[in-house]
Kinemage of the C-alpha trace (Angstrom):
@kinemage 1
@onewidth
@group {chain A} dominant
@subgroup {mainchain}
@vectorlist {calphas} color= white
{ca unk a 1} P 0.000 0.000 0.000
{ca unk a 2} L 1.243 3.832 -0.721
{ca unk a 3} L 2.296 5.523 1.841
{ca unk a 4} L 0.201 8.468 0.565
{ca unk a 5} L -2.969 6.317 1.588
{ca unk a 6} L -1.950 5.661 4.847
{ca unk a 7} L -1.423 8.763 5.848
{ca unk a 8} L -4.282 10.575 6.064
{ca unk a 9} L -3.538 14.535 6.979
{ca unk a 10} L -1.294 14.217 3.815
{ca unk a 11} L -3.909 13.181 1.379
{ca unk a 12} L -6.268 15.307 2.767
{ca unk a 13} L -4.011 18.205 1.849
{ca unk a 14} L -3.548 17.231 -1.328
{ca unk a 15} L -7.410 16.027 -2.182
{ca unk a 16} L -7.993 20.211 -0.823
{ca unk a 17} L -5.155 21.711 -3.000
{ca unk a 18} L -6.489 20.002 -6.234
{ca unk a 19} L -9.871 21.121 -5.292
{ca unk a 20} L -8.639 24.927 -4.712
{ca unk a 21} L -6.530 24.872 -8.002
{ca unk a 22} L -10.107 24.046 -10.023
{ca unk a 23} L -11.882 26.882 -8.418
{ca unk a 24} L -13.970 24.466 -6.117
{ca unk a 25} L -15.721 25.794 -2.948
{ca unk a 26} L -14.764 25.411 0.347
{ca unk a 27} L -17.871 24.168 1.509
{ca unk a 28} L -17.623 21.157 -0.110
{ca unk a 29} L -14.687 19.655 2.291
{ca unk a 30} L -15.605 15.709 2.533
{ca unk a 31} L -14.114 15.330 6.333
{ca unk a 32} L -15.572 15.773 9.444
{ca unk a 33} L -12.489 15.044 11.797
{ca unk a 34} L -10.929 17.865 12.878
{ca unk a 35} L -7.546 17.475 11.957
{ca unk a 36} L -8.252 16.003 8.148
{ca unk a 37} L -10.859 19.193 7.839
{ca unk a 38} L -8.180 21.483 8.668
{ca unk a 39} L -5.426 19.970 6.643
{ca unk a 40} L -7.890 20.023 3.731
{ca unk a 41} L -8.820 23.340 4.575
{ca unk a 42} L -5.179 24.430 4.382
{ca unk a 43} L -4.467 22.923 0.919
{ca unk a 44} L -7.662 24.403 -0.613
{ca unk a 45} L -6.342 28.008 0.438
{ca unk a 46} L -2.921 27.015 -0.756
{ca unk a 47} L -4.798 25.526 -4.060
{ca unk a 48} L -6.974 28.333 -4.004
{ca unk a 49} L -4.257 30.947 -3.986
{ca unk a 50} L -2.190 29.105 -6.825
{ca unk a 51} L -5.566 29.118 -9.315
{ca unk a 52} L -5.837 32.928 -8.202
{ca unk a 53} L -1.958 33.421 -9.349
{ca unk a 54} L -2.569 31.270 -12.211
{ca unk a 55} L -0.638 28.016 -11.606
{ca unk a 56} L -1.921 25.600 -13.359
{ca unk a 57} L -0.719 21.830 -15.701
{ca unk a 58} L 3.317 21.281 -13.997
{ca unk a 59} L 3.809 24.710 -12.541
{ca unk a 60} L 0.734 23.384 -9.821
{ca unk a 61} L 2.499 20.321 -9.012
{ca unk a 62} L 5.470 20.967 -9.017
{ca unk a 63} L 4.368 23.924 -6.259
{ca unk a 64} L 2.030 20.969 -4.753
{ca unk a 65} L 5.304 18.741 -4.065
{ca unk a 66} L 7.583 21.462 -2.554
{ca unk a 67} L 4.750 22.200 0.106
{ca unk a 68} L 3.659 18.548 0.887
């Protein structure tokens, strides 16, 4: 198994950065336990701030990567 599936604060990150980088809402954050919910949180206003600068295709993940 990945390591990325295992841990969960991680992936939650990431699932909220890709959901910030397409211009998705915050409202729609899948977790209910605090500290996934926040760690999405703070990827979708990391994601959310690279759509708003225009990072998008390799310049995203490559950005995605060096913060994870």
């Amino acid at each position: 198994m990945k390591r990325q599936k295992r841990d969960r604060v991680t992936r939650a990150y990431s699932k909220g950065y890709h959901a910030g980088l397409h211009g998705k809402s915050q409202d729609l954050c899948p977790f209910d336990a605090l500290m996934s919910r926040s760690s999405w949180i703070n990827g979708w206003r990391e994601g959310r701030t690279d759509h708003l600068n225009g990072y998008t295709g390799i310049a995203s993940v490559h950005n995605l990567k060096n913060m994870g």
